[in-house]
C-alpha positions as CSV (number, residue, x, y, z in Angstrom):
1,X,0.0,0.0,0.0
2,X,1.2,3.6,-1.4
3,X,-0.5,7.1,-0.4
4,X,0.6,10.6,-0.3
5,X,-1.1,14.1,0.0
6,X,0.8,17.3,-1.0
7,X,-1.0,20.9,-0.8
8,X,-3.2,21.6,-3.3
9,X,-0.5,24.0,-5.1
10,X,2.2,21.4,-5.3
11,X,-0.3,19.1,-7.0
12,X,1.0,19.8,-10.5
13,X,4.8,20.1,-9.0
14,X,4.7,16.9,-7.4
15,X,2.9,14.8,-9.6
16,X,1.5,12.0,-7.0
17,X,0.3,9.5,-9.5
18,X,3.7,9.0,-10.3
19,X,5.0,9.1,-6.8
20,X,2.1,6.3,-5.8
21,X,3.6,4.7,-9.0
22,X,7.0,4.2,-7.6
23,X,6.0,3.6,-4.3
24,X,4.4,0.8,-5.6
25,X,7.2,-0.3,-7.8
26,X,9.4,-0.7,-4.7
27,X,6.5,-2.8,-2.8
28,X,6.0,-4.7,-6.1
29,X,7.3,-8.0,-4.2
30,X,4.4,-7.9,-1.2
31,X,1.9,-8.6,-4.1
32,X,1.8,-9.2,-8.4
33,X,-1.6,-10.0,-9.4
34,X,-3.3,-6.9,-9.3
35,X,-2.3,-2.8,-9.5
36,X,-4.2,0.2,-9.2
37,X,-4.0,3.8,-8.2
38,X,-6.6,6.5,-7.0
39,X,-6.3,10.3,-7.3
40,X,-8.3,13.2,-6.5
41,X,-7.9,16.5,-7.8
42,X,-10.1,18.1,-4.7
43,X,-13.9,17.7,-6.5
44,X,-13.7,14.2,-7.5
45,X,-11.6,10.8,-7.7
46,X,-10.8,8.9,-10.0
47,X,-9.6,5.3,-10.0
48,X,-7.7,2.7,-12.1
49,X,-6.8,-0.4,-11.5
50,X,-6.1,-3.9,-13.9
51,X,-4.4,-6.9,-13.2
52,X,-0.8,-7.5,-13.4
53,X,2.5,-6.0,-12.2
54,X,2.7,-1.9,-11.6
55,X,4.5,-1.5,-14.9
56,X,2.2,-3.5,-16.9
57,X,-1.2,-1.3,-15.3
58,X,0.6,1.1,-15.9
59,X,2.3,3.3,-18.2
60,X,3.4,6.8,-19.0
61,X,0.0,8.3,-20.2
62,X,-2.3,6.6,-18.0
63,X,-0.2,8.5,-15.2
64,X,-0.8,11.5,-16.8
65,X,-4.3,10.7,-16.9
66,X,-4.7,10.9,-12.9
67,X,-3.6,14.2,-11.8
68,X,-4.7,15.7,-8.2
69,X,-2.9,16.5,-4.8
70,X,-3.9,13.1,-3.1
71,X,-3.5,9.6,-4.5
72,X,-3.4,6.0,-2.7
73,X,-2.4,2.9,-4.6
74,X,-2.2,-0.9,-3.6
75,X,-0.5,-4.4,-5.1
76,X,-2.6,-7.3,-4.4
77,X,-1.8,-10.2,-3.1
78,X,-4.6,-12.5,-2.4
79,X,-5.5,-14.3,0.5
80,X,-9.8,-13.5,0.3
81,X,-11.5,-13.3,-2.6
82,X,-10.2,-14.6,-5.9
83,X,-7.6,-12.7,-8.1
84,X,-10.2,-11.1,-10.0
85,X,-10.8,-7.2,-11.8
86,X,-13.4,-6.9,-9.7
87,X,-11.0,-7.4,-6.4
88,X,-8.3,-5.8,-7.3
89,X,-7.6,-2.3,-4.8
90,X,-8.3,0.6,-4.4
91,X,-12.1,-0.2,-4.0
92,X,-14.3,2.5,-4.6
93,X,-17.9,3.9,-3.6
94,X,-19.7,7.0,-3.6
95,X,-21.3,8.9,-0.4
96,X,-23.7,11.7,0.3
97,X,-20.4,13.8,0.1
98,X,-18.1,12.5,-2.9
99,X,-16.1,9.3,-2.8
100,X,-13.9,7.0,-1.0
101,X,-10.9,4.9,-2.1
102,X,-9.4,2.4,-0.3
103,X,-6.5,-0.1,0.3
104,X,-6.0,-2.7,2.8
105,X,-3.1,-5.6,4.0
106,X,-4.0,-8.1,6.0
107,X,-7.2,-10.6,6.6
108,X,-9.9,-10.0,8.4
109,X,-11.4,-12.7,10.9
110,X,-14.9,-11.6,11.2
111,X,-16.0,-10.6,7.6
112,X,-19.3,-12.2,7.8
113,X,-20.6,-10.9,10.8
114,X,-19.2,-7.8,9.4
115,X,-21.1,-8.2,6.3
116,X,-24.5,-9.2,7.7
117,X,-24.4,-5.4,8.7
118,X,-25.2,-4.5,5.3
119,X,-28.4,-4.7,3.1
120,X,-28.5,-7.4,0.7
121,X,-27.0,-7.1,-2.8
122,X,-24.5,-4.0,-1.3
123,X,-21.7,-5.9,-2.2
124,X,-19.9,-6.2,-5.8
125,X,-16.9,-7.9,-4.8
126,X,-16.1,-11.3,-2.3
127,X,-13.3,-9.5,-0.1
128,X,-13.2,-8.2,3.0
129,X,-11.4,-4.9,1.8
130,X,-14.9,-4.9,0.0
131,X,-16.7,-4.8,3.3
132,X,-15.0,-2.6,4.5
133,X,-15.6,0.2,2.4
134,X,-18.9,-0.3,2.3
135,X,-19.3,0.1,5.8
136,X,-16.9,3.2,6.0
137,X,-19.6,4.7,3.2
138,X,-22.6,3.5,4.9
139,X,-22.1,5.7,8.0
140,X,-22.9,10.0,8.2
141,X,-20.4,12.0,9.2
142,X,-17.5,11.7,6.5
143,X,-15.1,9.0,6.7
144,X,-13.3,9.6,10.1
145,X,-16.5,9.4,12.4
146,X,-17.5,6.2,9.8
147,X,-13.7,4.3,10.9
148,X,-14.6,5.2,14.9
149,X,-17.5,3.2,14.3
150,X,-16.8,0.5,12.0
151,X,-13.0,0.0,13.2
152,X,-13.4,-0.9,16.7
153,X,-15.7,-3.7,15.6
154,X,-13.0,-5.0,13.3
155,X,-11.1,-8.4,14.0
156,X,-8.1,-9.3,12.4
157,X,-5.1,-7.9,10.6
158,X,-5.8,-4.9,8.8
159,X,-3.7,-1.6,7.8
160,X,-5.4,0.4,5.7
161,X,-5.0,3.8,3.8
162,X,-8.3,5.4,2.4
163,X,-9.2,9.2,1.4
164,X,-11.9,11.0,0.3
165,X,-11.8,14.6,-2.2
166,X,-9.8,16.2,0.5
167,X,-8.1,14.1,3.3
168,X,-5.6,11.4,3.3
169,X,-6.5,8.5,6.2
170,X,-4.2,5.9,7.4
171,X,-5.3,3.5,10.4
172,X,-3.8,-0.2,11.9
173,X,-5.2,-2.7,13.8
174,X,-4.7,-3.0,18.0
175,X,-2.4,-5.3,17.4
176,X,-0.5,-4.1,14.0
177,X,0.2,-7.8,12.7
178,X,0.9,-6.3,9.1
179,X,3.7,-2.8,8.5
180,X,2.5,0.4,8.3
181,X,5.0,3.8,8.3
182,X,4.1,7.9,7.7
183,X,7.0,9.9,6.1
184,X,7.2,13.4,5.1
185,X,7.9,14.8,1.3
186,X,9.7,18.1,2.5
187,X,10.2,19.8,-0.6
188,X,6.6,19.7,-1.2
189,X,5.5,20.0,2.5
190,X,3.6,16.6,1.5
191,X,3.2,13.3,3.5
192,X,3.8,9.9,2.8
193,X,2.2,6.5,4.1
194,X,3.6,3.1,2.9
195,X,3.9,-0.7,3.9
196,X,7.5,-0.3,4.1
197,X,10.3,2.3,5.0
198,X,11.5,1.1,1.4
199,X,8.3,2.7,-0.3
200,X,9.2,6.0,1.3
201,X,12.5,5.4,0.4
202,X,12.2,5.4,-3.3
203,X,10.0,8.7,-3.6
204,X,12.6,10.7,-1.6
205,X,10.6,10.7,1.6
206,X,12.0,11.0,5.2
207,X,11.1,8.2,8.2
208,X,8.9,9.9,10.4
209,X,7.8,7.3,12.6
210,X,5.4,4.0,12.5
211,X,1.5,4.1,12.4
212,X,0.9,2.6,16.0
213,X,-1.3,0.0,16.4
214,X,-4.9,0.9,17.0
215,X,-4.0,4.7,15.7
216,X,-6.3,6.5,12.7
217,X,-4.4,9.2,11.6
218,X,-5.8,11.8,9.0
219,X,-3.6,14.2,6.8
220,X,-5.2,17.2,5.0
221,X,-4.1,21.1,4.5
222,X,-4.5,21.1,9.0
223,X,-1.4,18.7,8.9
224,X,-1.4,15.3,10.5
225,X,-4.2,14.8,13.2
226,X,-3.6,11.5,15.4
227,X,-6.4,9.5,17.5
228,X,-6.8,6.1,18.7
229,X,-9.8,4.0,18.1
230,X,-8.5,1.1,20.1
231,X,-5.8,0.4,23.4
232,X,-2.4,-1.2,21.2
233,X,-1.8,-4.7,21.9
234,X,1.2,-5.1,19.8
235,X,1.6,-8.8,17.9
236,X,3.7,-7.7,15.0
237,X,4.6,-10.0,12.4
238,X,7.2,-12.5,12.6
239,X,7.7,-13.2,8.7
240,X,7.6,-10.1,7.8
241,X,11.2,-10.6,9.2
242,X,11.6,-13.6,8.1
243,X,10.3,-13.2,4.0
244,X,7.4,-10.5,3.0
245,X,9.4,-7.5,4.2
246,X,12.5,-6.4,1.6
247,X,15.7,-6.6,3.2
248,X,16.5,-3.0,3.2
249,X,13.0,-2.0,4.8
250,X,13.2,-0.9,8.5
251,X,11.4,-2.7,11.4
252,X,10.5,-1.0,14.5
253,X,14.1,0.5,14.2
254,X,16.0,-2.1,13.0
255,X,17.2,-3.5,9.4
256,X,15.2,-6.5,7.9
257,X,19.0,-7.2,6.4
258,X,20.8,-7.2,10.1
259,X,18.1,-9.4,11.4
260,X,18.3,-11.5,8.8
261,X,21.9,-11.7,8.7
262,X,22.0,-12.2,12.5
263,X,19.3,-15.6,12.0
264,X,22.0,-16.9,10.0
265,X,24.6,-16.8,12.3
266,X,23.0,-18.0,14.9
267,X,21.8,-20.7,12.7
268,X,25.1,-21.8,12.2
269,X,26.3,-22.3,15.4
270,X,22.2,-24.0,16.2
271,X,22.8,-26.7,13.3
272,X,27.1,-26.6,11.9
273,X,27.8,-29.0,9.6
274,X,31.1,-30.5,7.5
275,X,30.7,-28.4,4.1
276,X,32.8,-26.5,1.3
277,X,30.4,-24.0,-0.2
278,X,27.3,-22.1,1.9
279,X,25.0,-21.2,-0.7
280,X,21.8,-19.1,-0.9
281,X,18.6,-19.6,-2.8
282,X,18.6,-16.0,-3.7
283,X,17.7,-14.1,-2.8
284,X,15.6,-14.6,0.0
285,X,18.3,-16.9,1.3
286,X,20.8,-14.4,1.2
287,X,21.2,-12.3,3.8
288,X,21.4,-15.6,6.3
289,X,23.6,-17.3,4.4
290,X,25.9,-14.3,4.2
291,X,25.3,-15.1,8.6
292,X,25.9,-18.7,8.3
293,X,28.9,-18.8,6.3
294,X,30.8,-15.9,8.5
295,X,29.6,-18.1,11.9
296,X,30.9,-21.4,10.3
297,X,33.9,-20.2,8.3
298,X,32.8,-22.4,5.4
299,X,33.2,-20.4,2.3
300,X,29.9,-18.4,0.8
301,X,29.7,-18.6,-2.8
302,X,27.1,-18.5,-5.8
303,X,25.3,-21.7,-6.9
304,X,21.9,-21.1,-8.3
305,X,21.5,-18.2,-10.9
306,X,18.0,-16.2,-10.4
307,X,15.7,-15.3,-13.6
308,X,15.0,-11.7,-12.1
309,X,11.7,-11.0,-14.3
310,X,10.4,-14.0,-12.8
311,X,8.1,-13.1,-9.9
312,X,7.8,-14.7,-6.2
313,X,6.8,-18.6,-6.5
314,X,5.4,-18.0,-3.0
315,X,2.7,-16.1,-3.4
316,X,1.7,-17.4,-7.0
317,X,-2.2,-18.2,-6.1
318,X,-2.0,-21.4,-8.4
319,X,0.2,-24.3,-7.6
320,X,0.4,-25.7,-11.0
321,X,2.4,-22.2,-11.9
322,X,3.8,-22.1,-8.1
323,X,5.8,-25.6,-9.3
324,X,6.7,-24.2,-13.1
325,X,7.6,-20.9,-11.5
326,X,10.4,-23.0,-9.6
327,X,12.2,-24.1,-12.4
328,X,11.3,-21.0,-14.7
329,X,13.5,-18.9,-11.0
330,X,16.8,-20.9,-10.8
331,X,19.1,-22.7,-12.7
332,X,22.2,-23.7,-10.9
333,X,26.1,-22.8,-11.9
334,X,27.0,-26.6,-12.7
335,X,31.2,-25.5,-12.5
336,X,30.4,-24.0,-8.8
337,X,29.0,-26.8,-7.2
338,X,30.3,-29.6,-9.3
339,X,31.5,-32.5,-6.4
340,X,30.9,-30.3,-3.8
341,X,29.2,-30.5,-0.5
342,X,26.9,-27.8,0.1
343,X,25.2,-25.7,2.6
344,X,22.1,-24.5,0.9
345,X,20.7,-21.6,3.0
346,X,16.7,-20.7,2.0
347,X,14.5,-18.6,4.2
348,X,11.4,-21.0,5.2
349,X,9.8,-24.0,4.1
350,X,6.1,-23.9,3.5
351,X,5.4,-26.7,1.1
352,X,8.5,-28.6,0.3
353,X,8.3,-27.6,-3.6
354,X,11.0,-24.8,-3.8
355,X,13.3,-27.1,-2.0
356,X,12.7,-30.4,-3.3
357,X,12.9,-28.8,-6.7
358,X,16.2,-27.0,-5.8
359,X,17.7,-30.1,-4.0
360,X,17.3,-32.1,-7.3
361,X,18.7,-29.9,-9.4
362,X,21.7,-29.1,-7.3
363,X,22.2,-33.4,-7.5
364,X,21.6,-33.4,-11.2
365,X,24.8,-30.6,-11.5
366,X,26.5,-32.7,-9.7
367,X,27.0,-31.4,-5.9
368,X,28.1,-34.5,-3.9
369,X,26.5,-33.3,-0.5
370,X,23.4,-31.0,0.0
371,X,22.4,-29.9,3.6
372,X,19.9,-27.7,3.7
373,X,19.3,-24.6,6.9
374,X,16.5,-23.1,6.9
375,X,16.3,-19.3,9.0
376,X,12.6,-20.1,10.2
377,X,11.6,-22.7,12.3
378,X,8.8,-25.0,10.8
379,X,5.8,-23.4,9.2
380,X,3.2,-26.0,11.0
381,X,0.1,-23.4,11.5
382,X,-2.1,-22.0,9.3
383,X,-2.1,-17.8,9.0
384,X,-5.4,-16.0,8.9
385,X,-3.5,-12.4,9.2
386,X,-3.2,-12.1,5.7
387,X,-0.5,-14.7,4.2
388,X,-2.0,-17.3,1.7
389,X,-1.4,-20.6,3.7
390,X,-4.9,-21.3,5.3
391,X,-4.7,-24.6,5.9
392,X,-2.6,-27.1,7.8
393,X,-2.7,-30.1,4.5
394,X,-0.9,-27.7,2.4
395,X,2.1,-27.2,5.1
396,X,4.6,-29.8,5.3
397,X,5.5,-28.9,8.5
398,X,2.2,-29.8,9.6
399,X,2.2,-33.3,8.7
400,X,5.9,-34.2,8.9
401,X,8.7,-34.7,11.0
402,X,11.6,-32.6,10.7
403,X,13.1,-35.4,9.0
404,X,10.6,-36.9,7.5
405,X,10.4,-33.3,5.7
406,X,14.5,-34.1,5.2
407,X,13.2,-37.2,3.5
408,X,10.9,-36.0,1.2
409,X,13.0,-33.0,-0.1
410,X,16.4,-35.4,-0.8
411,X,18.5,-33.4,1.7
412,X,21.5,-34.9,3.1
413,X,20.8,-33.2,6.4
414,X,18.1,-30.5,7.6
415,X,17.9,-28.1,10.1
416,X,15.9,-25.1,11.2
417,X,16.4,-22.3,13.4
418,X,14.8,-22.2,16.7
419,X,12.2,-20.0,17.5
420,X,13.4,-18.7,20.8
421,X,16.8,-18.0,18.2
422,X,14.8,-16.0,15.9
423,X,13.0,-14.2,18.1
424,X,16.0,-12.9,20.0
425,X,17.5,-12.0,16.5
426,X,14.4,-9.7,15.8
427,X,15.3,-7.7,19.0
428,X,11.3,-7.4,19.8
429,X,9.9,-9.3,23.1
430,X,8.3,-12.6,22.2
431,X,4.9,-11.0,23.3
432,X,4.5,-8.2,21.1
433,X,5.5,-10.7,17.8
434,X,2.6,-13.3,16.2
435,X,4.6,-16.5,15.7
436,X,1.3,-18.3,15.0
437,X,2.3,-19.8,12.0
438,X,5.4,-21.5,13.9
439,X,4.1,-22.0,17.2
440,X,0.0,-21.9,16.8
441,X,-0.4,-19.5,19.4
442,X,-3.3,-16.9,17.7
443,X,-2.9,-13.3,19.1
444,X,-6.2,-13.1,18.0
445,X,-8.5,-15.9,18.1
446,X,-10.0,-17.7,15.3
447,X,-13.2,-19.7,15.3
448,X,-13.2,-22.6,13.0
449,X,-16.8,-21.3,11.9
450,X,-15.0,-17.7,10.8
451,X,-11.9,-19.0,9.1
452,X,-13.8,-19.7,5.4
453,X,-13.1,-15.8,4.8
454,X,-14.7,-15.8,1.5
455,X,-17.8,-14.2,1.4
456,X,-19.0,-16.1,-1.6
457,X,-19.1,-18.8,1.1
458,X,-21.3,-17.1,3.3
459,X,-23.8,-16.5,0.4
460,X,-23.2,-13.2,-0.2
């Protein structure tokens, strides 16, 4: 999620379709199916949206197309609703006094009873985002008196970023599972909100500090007005840390890279083993093997060779393209790793594919050993929060032994880091972190009668 407001008289200066553009571009890897950007010029907004990456949506004069003083902008990733037009962000609906667009990471838990609230036939698409902005339009009293109403009420993980003709609106859940950060444009006296310190980054912006959880703010030609709709209760993600965020994206003050780097080191000294060559499956493996490889000594060189316009197999929504999309991403450097034993660093393993695939191919090149470290512990529990496992058959981890998951990958050895080690890497308590996905421990709790998510289910 992307959105900035400049005064009115910078509008033409500062161009914010194209700012929301590359804000996007940079936070192209937290979602590729869907792209879209909403601008208003002060008496109306206009949206547009398609699917596919930012630079396919969008080109030179579509931007030029959406001119204004306050944009917001979104790449989907799907975890409600199929990838569809009709789902694809910012959503859109009228009200007594204009328009409101809106953008939303994360999953909510209680969609249906959210949904029950409106009359039948209200919605047009099958996401909660959807529900959302119907509610926030359903309500007098402008947007901001709508969120102290509808928010509260909300369960799950949710930041959002919404505006009407004339104010910018950012807001996070109590417990801020999913990123949210404000930044200031200073040479337009604009403002910034973004996923990631890395969107700000790319558009010039300075840090100002985090959204907090359960804090609305709203931006407009008054400044920045803060006010909270809930108490925070702090359960930030822990893979953002250890995939989703970029690696040079800033996490309640410290580096996704250090951390990462750090989880590497101490899972070499967690799980050493005899080797010649640490290498990563880039590049999400990286930064801990770069870790590992200092801890253990053991050289850290280059063995698989990245396709860079291919996009993340993880959060392909099919699993037919999730396995082509494997092969498509990596081919490995056959001279490298030719009779070698190797250390073959990744960042998580979900469903066994990546590695199984990669594990094979390093054999076929001829590597003579392949151990494989993994800087997560075992992804055994489903994720509600807004990350597209939602079921425990699909993990591996969740039916399989640590080495029975050896086994059925091809590794010579296996070996995760602990959770107690990843945590201490991410410098946050344990208690303000949702590890449910490693540990099943649900900051907030799930009824198995709300976790179907799609409204389509529900009937509606």
């Amino acid at each position: 999620m992307f959105g900035v407001w400049v005064p009115g008289d910078q509008a033409a200066k500062a161009e914010v379709s194209k700012l929301t553009y590359y804000g996007l571009y940079a936070l192209q890897h937290r979602g590729q199916e869907s792209a879209g950007i909403a601008v208003s010029d002060g008496d109306r907004i206009v949206v547009f949206k398609d699917m596919g990456l930012v630079a396919q949506v969008f080109d030179e004069s579509v931007l030029n197309t959406l001119r204004g003083h306050i944009a917001v902008g979104h790449c989907r990733y799907s975890t409600t609703g199929s990838p569809t037009w009709e789902n694809a962000q910012p959503t859109f609906r009228p009200t007594d006094a204009g328009g409101l667009a809106l953008v939303h990471n994360g999953n909510l838990i209680n969609t249906r009873e959210l949904a029950e609230e409106l009359p039948a036939g209200t919605l047009t698409a099958t996401t909660d985002t959807e529900v959302l902005t119907a509610l926030l339009c359903a309500r007098e009293g402008g947007p901001l008196q709508a969120a102290r109403h509808v928010l509260p009420a909300t369960r799950g993980a949710y930041s959002l970023v919404f505006m009407d003709e004339h104010t910018l609106y950012a807001a996070r859940d109590p417990e801020g599972i999913r990123p949210l950060v404000l930044g200031s444009l200073e040479g337009h006296g604009g403002w910034v909100v973004a996923s990631e310190t890395a969107g700000l980054d790319i558009v010039g912006a300075r840090f100002v500090r985090e959204i907090e959880p359960g804090e609305m703010i709203a931006i407009d030609a008054d400044g920045v007005r803060s006010e909270r709709f809930a108490e925070a209760r702090p359960k930030g993600c822990l893979f953002e840390y250890v995939y989703l965020a970029r690696p040079d994206t800033t996490i309640a003050g410290r580096s996704v890279q250090a951390t990462r780097v750090e989880v590497g080191r101490r899972l070499a000294r967690e799980h050493p083993v005899e080797a010649d060559m640490v290498i990563p499956t880039p590049e999400s493996g990286t930064p801990a093997a770069i870790g590992y490889a200092e801890a253990s000594g053991i050289p850290y060189g280059q063995g698989l060779v990245k396709n860079s316009y291919v996009g993340r197999t993880f959060i392909q929504p099919s699993q037919t393209i999730r396995q082509l999309g494997i092969r498509l991403k990596l081919n490995p450097l056959r001279e490298a790793i030719e009779g070698k034993r190797l250390v073959v660093v990744d960042d998580s393993i979900v469903r066994g594919n990546t590695q199984r695939a990669i594990v094979g191919m390093l054999r076929d090149a001829g590597a003579a050993e392949v151990h494989v470290r993994i800087s997560s512990p075992p992804v055994a529990w489903p994720c509600f929060y807004g990350i597209d496992f939602a079921t425990r058959a699909e993990l591996i981890a969740g039916n399989l032994s640590v080495e029975e998951i050896r086994d059925s990958i091809g590794a010579d050895s296996l070996g995760f880091i602990s959770l107690d080690e990843l945590i201490s890497a991410s410098h946050i308590a344990k208690d303000r972190l949702c590890r449910a996905c490693f540990d099943g421990v649900y900051p907030i709790e799930v009824e198995r009668s709300e976790r179907g998510k799609h409204l389509l289910e529900a009937g509606r």
